[in-house]
mmCIF file of the C-alpha atoms, coordinates in Angstrom:
data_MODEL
# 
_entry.id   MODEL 
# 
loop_
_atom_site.group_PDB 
_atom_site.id 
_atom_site.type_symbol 
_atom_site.label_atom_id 
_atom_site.label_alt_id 
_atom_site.label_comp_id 
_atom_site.label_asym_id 
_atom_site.label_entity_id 
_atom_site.label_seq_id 
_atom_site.pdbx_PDB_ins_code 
_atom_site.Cartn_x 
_atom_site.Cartn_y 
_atom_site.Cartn_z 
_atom_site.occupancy 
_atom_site.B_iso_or_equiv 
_atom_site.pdbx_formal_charge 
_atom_site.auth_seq_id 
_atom_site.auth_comp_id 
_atom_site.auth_asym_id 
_atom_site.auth_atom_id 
_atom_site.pdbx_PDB_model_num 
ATOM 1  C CA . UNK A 1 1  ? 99.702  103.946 130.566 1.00 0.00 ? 1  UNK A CA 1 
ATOM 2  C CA . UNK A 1 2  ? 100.124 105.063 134.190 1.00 0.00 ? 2  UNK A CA 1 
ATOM 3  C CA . UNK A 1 3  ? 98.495  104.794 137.124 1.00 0.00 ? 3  UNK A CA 1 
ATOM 4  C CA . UNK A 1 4  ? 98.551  107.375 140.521 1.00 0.00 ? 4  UNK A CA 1 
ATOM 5  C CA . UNK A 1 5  ? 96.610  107.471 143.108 1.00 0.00 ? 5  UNK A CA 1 
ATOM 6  C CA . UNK A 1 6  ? 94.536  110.292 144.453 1.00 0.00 ? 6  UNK A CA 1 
ATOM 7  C CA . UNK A 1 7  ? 96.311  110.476 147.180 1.00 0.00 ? 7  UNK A CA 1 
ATOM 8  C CA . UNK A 1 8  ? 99.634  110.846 145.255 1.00 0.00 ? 8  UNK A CA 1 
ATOM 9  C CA . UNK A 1 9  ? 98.319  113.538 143.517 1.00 0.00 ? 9  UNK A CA 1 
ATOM 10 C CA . UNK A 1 10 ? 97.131  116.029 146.138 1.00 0.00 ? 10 UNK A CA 1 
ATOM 11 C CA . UNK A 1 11 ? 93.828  113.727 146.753 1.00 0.00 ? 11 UNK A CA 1 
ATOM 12 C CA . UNK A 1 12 ? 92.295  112.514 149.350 1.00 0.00 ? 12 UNK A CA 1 
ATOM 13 C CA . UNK A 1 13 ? 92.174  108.872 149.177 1.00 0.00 ? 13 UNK A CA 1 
ATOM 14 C CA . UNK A 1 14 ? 93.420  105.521 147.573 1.00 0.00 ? 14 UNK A CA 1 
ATOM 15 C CA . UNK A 1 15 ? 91.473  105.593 144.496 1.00 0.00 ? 15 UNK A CA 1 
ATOM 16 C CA . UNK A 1 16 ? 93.455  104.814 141.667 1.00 0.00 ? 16 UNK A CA 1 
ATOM 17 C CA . UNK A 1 17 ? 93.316  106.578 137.929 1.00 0.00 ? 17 UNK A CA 1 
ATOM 18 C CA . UNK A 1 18 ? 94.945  105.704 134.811 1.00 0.00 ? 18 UNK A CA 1 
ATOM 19 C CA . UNK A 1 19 ? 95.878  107.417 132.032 1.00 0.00 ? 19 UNK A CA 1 
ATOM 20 C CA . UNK A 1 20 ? 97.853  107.606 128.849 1.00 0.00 ? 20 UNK A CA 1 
ATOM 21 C CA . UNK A 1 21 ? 99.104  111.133 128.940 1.00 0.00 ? 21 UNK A CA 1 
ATOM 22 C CA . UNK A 1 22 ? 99.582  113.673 131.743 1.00 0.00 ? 22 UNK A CA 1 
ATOM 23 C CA . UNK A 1 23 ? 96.830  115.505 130.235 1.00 0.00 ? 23 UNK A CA 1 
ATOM 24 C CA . UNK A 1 24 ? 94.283  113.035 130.787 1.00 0.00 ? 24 UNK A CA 1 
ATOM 25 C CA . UNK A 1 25 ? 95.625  112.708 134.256 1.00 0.00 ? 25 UNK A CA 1 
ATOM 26 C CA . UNK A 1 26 ? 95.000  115.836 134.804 1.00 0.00 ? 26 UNK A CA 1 
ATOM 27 C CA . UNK A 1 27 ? 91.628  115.734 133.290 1.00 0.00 ? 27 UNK A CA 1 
ATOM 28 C CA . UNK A 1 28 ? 90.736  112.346 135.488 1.00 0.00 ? 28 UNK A CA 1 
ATOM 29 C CA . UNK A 1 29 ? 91.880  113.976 138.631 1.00 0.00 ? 29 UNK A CA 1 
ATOM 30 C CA . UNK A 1 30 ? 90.390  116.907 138.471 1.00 0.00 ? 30 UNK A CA 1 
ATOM 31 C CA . UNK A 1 31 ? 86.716  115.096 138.004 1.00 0.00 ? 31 UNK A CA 1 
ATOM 32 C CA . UNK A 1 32 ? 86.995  112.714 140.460 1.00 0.00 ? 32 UNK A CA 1 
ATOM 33 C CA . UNK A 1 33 ? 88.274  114.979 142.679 1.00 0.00 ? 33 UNK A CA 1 
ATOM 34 C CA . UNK A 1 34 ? 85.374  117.365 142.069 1.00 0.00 ? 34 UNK A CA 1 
ATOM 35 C CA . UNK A 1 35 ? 82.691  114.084 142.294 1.00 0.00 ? 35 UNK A CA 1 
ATOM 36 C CA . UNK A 1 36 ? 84.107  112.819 144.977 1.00 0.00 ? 36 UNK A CA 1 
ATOM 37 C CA . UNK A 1 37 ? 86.254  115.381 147.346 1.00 0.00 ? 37 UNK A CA 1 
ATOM 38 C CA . UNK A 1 38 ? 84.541  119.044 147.384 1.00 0.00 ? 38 UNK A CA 1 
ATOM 39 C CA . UNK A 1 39 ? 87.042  120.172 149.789 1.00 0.00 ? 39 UNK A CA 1 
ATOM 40 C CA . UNK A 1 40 ? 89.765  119.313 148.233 1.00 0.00 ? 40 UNK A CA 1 
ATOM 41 C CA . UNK A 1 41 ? 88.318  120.916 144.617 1.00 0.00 ? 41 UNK A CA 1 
ATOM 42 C CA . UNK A 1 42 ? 87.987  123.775 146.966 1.00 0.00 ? 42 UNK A CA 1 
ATOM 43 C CA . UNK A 1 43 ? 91.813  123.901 147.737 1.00 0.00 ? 43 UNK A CA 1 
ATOM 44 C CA . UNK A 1 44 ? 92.772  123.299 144.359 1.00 0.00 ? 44 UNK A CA 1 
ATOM 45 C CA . UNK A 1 45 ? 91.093  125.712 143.099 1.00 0.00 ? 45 UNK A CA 1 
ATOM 46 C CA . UNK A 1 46 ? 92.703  128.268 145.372 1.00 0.00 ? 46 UNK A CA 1 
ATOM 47 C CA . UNK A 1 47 ? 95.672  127.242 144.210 1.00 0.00 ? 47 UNK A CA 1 
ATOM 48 C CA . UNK A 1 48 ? 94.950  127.681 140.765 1.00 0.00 ? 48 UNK A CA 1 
ATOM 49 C CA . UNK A 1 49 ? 93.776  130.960 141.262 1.00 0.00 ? 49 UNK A CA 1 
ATOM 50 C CA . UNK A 1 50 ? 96.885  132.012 143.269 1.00 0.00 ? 50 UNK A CA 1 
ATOM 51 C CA . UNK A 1 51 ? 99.895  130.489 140.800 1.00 0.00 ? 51 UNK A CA 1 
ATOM 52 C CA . UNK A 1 52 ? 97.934  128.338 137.782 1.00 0.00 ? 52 UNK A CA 1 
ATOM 53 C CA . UNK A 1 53 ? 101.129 126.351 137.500 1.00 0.00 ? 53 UNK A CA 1 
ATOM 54 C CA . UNK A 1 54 ? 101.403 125.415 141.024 1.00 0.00 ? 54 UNK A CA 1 
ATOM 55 C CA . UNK A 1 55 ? 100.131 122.357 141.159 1.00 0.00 ? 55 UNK A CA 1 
ATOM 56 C CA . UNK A 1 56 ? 101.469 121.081 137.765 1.00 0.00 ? 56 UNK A CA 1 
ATOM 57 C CA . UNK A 1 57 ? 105.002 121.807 138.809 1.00 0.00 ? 57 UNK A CA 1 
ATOM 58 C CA . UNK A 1 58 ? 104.410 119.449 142.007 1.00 0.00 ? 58 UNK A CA 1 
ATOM 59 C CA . UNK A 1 59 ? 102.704 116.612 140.379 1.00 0.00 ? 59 UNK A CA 1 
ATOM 60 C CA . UNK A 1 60 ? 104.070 116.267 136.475 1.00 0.00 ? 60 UNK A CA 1 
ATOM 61 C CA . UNK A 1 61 ? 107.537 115.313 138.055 1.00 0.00 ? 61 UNK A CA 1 
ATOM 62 C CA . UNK A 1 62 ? 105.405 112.211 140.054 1.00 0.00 ? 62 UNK A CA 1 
ATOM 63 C CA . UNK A 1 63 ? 103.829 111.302 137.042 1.00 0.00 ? 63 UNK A CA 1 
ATOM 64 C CA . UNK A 1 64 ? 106.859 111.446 134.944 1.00 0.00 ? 64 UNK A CA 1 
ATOM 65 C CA . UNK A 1 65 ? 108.909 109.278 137.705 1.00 0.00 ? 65 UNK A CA 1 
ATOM 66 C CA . UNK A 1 66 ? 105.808 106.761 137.709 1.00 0.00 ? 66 UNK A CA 1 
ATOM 67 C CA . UNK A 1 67 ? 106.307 103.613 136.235 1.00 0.00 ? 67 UNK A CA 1 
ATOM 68 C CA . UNK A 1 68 ? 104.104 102.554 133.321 1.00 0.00 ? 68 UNK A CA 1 
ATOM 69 C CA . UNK A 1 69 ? 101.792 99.737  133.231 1.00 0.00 ? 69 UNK A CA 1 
# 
């Protein structure tokens, strides 16, 4: 189990999310960050649309360095 912030994750504030696998990271983030930051869905979803990879290849490494709980 891990646990990231938003923030630490492309995000826009402090909220923290945990999760077992980077998958479900992924899956967390990307709802709360639809719920709760529309601009910032906005972005991402540019940046999916440019290079689908993008943002994986910035954040697994920070979720792979975080510690576990």
């Amino acid at each position: 189990m891990k646990t990231m912030t938003c923030n630490e994750l492309g995000g826009a504030c402090d909220e923290k999310l945990t999760a077992e696998s980077w998958d479900e990271m992924v899956t967390k983030m990307t709802k709360h960050v639809m719920d709760n930051h529309p601009d910032v869905a906005e972005e991402m979803e540019k940046m999916h649309n440019e290079d689908p990879k993008k943002w994986g290849s910035i954040m697994k490494p920070k979720w792979e360095a975080a510690d576990s709980n």
